[in-house]
PDB file of N, CA, C and O in Angstrom:
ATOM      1  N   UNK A   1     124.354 184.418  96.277  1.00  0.00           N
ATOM      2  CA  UNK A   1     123.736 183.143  96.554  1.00  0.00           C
ATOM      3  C   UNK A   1     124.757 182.047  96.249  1.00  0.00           C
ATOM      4  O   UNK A   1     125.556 182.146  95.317  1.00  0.00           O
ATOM      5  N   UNK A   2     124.701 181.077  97.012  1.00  0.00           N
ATOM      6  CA  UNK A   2     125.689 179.875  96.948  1.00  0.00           C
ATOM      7  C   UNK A   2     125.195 179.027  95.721  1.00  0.00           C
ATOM      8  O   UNK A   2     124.233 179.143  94.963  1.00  0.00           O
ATOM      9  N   UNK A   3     126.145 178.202  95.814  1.00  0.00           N
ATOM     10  CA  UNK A   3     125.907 177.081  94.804  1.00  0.00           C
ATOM     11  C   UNK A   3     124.819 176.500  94.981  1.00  0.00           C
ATOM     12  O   UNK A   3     123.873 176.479  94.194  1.00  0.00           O
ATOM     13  N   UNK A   4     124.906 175.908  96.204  1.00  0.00           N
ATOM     14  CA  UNK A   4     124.111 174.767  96.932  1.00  0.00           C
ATOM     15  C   UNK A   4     122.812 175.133  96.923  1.00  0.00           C
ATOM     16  O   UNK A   4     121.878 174.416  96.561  1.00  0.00           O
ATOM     17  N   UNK A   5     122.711 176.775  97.509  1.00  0.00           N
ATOM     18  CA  UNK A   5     121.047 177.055  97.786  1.00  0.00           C
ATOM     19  C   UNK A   5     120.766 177.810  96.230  1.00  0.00           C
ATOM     20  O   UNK A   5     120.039 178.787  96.408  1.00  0.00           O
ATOM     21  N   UNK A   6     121.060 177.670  95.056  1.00  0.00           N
ATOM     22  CA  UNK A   6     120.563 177.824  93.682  1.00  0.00           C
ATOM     23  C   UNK A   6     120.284 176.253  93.772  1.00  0.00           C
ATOM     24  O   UNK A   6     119.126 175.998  94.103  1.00  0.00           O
ATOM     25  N   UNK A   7     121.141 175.105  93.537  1.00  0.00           N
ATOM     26  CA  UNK A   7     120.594 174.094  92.760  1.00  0.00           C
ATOM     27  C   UNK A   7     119.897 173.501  93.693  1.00  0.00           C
ATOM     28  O   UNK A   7     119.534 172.369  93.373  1.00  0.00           O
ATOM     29  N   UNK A   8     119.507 173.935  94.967  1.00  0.00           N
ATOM     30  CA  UNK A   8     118.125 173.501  95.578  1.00  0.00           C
ATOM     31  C   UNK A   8     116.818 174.023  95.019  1.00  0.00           C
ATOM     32  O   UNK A   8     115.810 173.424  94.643  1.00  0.00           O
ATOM     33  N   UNK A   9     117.301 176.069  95.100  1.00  0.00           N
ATOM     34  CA  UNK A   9     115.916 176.733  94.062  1.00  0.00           C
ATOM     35  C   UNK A   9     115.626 175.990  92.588  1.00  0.00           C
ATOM     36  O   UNK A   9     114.486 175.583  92.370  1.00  0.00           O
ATOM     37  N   UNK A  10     116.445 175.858  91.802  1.00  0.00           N
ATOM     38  CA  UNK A  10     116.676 175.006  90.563  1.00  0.00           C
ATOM     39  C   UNK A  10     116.092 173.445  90.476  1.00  0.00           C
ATOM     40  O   UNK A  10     115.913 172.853  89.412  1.00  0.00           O
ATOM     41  N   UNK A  11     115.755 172.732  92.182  1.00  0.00           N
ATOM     42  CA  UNK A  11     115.821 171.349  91.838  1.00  0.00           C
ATOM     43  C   UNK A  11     114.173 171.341  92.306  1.00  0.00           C
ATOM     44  O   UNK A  11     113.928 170.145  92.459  1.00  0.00           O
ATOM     45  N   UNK A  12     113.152 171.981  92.550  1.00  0.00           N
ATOM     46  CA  UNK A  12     111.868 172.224  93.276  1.00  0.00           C
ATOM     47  C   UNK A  12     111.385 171.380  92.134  1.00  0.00           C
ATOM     48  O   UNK A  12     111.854 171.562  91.011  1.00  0.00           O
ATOM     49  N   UNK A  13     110.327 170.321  92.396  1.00  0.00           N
ATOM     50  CA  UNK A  13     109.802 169.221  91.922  1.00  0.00           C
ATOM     51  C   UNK A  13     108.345 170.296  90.889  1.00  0.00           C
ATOM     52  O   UNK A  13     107.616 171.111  91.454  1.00  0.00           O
ATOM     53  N   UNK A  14     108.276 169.963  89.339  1.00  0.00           N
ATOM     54  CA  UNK A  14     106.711 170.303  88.871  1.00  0.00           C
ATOM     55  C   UNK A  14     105.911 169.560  89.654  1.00  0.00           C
ATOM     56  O   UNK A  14     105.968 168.332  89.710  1.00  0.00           O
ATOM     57  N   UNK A  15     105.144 170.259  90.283  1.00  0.00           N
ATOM     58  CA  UNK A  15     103.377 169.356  90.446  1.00  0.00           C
ATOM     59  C   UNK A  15     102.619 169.580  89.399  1.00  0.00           C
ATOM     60  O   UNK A  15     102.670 170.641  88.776  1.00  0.00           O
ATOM     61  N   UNK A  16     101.611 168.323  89.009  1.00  0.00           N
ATOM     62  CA  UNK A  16     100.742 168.503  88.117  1.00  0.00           C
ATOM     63  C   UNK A  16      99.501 168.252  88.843  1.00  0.00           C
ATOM     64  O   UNK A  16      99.264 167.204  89.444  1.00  0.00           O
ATOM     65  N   UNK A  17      98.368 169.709  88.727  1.00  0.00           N
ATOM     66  CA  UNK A  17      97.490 169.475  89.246  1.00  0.00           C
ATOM     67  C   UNK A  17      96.117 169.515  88.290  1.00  0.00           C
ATOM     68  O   UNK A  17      96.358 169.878  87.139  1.00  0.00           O
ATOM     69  N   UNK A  18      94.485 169.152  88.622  1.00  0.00           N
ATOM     70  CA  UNK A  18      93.649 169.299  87.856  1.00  0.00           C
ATOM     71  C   UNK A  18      93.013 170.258  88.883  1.00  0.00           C
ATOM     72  O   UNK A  18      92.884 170.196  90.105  1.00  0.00           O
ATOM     73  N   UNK A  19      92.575 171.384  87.726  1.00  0.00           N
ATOM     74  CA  UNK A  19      91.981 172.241  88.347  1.00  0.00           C
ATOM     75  C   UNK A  19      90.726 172.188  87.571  1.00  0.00           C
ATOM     76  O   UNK A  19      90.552 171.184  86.880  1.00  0.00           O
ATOM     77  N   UNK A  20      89.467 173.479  87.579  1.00  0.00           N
ATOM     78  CA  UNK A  20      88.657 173.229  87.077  1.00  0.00           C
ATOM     79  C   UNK A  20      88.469 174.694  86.866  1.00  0.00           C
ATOM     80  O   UNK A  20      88.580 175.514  87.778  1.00  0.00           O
ATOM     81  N   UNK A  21      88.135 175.038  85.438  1.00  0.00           N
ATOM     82  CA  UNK A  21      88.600 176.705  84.986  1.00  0.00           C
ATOM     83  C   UNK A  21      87.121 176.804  84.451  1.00  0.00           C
ATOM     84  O   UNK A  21      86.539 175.764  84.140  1.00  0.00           O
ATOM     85  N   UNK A  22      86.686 177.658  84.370  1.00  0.00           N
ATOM     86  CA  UNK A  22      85.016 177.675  83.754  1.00  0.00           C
ATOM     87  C   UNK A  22      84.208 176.460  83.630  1.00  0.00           C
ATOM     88  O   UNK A  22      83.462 176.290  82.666  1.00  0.00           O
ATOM     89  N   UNK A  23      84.314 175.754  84.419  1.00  0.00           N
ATOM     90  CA  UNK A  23      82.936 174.829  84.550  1.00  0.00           C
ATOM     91  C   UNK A  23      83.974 173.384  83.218  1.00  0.00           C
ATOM     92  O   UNK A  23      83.285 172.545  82.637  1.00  0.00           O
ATOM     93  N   UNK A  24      85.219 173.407  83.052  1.00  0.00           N
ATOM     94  CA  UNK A  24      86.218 172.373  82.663  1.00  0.00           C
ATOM     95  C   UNK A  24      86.991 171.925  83.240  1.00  0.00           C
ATOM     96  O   UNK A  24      87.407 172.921  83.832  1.00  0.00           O
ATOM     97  N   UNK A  25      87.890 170.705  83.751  1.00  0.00           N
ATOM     98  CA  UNK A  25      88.882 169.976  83.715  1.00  0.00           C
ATOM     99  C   UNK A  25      89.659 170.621  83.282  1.00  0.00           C
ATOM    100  O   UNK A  25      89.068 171.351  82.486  1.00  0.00           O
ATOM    101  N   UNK A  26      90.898 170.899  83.285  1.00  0.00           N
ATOM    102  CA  UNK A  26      92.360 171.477  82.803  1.00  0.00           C
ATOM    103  C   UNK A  26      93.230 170.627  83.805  1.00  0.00           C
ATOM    104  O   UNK A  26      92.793 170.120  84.839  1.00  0.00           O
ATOM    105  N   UNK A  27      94.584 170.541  83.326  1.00  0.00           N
ATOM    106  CA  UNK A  27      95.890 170.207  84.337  1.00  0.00           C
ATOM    107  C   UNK A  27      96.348 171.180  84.541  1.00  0.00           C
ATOM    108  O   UNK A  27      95.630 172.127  84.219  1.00  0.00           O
ATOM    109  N   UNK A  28      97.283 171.428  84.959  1.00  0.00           N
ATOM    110  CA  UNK A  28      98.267 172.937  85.179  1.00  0.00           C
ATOM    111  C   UNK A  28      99.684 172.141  85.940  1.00  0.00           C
ATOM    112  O   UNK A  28      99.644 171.716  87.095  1.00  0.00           O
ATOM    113  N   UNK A  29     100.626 172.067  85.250  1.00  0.00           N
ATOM    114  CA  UNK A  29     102.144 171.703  85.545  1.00  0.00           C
ATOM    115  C   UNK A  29     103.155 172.745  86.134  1.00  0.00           C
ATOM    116  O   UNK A  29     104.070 172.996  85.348  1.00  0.00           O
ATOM    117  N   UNK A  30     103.207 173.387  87.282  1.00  0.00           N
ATOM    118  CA  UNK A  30     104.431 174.381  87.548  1.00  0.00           C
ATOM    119  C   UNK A  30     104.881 173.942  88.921  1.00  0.00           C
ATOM    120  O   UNK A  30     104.163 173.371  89.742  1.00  0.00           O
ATOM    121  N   UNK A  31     106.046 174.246  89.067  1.00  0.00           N
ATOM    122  CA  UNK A  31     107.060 174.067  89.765  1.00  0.00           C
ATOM    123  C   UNK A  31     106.285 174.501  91.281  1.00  0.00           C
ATOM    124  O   UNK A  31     105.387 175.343  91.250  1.00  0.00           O
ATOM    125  N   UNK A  32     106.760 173.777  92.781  1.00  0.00           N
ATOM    126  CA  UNK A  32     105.813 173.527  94.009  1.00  0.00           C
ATOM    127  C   UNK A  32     105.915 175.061  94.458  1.00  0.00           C
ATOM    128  O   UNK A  32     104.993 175.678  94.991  1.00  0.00           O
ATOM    129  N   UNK A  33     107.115 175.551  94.176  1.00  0.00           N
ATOM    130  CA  UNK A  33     107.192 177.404  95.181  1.00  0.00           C
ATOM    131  C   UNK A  33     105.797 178.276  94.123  1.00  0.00           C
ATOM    132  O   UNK A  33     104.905 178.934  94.659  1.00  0.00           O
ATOM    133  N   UNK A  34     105.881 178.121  92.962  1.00  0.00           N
ATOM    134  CA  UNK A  34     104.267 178.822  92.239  1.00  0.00           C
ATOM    135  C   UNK A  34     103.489 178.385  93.046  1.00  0.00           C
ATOM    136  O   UNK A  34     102.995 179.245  93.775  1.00  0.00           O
ATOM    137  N   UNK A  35     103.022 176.875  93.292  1.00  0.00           N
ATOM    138  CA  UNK A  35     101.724 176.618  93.224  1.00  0.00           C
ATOM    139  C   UNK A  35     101.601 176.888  95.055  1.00  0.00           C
ATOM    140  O   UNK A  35     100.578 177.115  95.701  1.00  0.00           O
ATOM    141  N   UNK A  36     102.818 176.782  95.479  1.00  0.00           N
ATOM    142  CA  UNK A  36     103.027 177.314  96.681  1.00  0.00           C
ATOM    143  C   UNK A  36     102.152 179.049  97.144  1.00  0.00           C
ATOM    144  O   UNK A  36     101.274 179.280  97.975  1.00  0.00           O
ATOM    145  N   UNK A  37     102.779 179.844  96.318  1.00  0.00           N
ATOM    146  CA  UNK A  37     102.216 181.803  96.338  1.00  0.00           C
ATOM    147  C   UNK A  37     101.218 182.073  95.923  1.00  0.00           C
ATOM    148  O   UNK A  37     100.630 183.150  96.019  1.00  0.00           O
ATOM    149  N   UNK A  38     100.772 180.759  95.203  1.00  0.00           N
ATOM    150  CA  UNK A  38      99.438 180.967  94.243  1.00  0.00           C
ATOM    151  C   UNK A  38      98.172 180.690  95.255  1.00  0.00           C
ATOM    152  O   UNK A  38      97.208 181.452  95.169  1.00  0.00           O
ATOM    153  N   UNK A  39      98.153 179.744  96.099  1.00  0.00           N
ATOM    154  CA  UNK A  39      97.557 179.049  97.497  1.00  0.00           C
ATOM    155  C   UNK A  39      97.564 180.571  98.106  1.00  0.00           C
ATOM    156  O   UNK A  39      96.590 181.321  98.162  1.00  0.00           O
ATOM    157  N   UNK A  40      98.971 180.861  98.574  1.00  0.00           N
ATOM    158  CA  UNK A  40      98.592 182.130 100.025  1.00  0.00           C
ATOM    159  C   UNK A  40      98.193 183.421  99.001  1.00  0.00           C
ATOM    160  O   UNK A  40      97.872 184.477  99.549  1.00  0.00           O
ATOM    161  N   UNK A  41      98.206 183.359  97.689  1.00  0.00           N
ATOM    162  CA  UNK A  41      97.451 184.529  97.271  1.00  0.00           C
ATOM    163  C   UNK A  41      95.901 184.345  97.291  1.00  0.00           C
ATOM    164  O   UNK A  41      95.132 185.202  97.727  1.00  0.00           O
ATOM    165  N   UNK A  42      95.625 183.474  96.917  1.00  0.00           N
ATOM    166  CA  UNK A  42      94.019 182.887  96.695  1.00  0.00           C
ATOM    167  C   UNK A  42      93.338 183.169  98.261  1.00  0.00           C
ATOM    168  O   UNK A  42      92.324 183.830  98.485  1.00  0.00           O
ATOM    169  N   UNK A  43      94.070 182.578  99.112  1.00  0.00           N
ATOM    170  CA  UNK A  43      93.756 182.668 100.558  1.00  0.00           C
ATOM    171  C   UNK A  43      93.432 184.392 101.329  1.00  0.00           C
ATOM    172  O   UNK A  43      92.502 184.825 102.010  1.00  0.00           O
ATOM    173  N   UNK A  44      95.161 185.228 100.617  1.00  0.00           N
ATOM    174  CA  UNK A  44      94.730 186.667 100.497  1.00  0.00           C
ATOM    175  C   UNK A  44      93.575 187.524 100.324  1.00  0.00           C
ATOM    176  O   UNK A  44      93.148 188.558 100.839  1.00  0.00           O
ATOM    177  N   UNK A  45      93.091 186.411  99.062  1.00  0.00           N
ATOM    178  CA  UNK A  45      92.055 187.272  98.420  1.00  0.00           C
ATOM    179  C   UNK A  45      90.619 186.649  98.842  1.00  0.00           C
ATOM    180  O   UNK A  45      89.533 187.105  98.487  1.00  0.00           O
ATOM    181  N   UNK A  46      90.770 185.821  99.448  1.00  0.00           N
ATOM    182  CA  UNK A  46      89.496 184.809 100.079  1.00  0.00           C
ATOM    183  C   UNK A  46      88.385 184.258  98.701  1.00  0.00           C
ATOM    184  O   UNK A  46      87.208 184.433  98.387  1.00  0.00           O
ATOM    185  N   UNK A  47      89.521 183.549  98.187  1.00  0.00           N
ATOM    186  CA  UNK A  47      88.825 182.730  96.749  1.00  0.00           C
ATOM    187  C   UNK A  47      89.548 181.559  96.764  1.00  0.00           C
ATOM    188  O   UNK A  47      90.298 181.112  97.632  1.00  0.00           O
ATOM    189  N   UNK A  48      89.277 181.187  95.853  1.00  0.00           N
ATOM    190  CA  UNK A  48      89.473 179.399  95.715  1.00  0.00           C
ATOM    191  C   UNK A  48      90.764 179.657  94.422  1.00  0.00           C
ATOM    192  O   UNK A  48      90.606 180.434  93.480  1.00  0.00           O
ATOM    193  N   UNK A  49      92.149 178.730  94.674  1.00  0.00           N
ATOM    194  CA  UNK A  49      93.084 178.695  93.395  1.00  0.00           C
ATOM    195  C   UNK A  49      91.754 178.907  92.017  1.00  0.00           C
ATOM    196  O   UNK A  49      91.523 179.855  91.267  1.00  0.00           O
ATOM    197  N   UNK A  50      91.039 177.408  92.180  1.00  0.00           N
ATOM    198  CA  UNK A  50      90.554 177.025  90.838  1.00  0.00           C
ATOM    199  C   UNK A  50      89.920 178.663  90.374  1.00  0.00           C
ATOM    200  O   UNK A  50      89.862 178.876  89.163  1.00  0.00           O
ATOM    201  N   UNK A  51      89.548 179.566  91.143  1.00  0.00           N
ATOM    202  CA  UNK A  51      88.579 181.140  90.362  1.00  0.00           C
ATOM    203  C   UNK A  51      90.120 182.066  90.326  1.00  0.00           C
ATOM    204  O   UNK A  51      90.406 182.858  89.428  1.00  0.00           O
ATOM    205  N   UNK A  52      90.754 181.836  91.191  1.00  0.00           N
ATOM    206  CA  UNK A  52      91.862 182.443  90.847  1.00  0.00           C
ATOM    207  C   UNK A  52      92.452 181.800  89.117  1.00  0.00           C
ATOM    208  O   UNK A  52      92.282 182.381  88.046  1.00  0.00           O
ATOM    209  N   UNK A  53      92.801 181.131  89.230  1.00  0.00           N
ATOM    210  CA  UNK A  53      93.955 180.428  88.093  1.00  0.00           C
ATOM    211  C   UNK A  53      92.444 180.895  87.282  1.00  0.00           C
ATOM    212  O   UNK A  53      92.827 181.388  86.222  1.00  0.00           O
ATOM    213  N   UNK A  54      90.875 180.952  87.323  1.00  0.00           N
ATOM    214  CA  UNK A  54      89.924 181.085  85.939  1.00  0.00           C
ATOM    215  C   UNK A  54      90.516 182.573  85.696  1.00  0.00           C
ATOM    216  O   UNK A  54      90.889 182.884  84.565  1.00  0.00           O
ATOM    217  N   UNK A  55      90.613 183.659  86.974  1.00  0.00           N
ATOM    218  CA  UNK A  55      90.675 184.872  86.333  1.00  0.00           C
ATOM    219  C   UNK A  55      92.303 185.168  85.508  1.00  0.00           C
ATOM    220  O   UNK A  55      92.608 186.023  84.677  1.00  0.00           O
ATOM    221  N   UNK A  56      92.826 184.471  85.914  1.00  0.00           N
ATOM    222  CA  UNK A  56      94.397 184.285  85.139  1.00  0.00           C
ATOM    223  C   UNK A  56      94.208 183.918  83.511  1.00  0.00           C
ATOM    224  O   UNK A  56      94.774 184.339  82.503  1.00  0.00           O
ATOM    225  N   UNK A  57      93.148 182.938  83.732  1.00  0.00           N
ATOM    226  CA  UNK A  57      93.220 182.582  82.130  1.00  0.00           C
ATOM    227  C   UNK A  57      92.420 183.207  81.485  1.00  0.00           C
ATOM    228  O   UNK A  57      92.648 183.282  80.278  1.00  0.00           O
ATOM    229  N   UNK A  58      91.153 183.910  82.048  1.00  0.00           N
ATOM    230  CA  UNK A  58      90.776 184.739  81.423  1.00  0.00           C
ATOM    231  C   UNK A  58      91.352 186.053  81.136  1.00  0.00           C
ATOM    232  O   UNK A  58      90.835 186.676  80.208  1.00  0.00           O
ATOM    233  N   UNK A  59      92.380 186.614  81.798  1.00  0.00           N
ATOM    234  CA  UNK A  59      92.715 187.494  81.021  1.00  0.00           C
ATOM    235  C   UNK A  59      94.002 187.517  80.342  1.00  0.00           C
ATOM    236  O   UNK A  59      94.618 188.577  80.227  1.00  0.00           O
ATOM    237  N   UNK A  60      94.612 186.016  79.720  1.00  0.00           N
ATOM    238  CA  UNK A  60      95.674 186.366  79.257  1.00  0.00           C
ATOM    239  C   UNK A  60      94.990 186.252  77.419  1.00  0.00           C
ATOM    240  O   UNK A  60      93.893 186.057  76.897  1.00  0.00           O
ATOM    241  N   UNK A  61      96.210 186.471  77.021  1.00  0.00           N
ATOM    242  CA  UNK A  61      95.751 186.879  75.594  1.00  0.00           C
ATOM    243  C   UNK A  61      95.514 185.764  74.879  1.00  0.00           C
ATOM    244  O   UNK A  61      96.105 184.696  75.035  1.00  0.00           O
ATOM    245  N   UNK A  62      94.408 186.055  73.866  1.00  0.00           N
ATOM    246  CA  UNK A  62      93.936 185.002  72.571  1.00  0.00           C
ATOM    247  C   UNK A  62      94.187 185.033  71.504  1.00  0.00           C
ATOM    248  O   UNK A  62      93.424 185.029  70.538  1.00  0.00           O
ATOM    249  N   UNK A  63      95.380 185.069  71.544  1.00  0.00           N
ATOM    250  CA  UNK A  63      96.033 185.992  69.974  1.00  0.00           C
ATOM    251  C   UNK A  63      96.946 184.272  69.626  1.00  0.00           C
ATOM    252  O   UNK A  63      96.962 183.216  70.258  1.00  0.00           O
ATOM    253  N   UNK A  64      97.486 184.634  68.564  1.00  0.00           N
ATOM    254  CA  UNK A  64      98.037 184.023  67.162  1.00  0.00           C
ATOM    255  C   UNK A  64      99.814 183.412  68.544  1.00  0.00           C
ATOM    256  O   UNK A  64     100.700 182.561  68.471  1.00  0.00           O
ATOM    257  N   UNK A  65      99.504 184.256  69.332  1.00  0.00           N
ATOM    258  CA  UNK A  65     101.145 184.319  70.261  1.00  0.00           C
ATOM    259  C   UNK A  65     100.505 184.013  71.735  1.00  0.00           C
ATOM    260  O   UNK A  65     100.624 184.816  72.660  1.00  0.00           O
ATOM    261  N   UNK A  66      99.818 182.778  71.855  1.00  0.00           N
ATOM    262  CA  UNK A  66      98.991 182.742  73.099  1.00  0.00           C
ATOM    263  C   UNK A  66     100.586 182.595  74.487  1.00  0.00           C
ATOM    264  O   UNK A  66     101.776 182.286  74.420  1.00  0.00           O
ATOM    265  N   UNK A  67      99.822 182.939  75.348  1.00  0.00           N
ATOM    266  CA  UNK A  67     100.451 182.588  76.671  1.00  0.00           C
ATOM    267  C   UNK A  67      99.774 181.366  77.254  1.00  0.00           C
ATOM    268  O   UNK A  67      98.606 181.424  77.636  1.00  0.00           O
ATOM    269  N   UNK A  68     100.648 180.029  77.340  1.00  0.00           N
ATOM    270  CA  UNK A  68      99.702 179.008  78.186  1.00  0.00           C
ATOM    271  C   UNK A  68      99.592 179.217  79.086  1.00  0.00           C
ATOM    272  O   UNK A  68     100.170 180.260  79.392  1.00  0.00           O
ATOM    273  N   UNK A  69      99.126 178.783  79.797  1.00  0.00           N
ATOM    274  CA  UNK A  69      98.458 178.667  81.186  1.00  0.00           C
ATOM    275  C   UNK A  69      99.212 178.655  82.027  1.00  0.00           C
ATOM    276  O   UNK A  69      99.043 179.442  82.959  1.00  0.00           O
ATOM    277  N   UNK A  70     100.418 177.695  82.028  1.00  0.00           N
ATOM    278  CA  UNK A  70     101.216 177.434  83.257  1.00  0.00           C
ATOM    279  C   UNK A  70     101.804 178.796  83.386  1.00  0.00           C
ATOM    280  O   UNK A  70     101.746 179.479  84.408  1.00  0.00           O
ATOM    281  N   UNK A  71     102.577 179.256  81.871  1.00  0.00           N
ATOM    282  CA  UNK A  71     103.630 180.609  81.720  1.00  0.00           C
ATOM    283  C   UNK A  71     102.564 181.826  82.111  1.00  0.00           C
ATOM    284  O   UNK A  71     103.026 182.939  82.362  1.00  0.00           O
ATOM    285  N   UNK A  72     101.097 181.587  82.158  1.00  0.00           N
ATOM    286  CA  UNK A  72     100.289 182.822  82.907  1.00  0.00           C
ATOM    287  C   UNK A  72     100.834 182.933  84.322  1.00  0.00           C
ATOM    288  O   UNK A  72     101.647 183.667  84.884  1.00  0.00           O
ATOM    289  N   UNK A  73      99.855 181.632  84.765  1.00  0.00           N
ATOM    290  CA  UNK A  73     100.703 182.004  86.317  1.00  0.00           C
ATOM    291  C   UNK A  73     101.889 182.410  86.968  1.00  0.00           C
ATOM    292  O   UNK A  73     102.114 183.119  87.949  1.00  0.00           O
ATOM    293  N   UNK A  74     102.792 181.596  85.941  1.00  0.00           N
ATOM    294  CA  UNK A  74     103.854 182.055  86.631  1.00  0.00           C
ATOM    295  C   UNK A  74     104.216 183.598  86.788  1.00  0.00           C
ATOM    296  O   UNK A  74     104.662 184.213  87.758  1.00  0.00           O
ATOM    297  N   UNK A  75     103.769 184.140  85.117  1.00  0.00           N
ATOM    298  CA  UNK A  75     103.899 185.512  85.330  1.00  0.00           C
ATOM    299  C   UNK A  75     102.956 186.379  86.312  1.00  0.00           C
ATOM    300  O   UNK A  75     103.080 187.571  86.593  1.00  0.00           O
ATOM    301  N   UNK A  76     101.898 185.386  86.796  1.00  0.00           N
ATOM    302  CA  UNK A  76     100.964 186.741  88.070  1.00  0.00           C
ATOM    303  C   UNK A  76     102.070 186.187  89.579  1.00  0.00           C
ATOM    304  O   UNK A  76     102.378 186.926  90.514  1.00  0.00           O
ATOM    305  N   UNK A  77     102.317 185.307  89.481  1.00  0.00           N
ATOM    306  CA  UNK A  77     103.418 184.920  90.646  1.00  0.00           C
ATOM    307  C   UNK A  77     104.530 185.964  90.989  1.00  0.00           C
ATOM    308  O   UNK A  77     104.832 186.398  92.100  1.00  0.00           O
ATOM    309  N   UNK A  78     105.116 186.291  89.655  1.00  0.00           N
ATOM    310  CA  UNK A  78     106.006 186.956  89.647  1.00  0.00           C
ATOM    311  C   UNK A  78     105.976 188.486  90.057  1.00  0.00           C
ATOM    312  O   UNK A  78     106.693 189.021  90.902  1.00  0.00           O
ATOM    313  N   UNK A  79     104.840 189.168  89.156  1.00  0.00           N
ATOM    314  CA  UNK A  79     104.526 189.923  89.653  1.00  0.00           C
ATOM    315  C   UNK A  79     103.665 190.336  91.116  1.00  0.00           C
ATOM    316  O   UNK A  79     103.557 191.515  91.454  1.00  0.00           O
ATOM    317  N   UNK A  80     103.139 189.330  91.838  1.00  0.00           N
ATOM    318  CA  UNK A  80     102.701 189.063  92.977  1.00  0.00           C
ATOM    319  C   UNK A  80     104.318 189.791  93.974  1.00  0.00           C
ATOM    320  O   UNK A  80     104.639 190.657  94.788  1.00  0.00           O
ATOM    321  N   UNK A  81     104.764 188.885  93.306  1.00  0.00           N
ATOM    322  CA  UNK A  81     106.253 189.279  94.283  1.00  0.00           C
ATOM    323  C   UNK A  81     106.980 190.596  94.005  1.00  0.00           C
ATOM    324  O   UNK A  81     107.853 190.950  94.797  1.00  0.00           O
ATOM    325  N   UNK A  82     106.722 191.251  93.078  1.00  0.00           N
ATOM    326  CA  UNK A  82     107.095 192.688  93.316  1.00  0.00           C
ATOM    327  C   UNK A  82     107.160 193.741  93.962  1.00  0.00           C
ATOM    328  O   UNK A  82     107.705 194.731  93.475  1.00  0.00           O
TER     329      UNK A  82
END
């Protein structure tokens, strides 16, 4: 990969969006190519981001070493792309 097309992947703007996760308000801040895969996955699965991103947060962990929210998605993104 070139220079040029890294510090384009590298320069992709955070969006901050409000979603609504169990019947709450939340923001969620990640970079436009996530919130980008996260859309055509939701669409995949014929659900809405906002029940998608609920089942994300419901199953990440509630422990003492939480995973936020944004670093959830990104990790079902990631693995999406595997």
């Amino acid at each position: 990969m070139d220079k040029a097309t890294l510090a384009e992947i590298l320069n992709a703007p955070i969006i901050k969006r409000s979603v609504m996760i169990s019947g709450h308000a939340t923001s969620v801040s990640i970079e436009k190519p996530f919130w980008d895969i996260l859309k055509k996955s939701a669409q995949e699965q014929e659900t809405s981001i906002n029940k998608l991103i609920t089942l994300i947060d419901d199953a990440r962990p509630k422990t003492t070493h939480n995973v936020n929210l944004s670093s959830a998605i990104r990790l079902y993104v990631l693995n999406r792309l595997k």
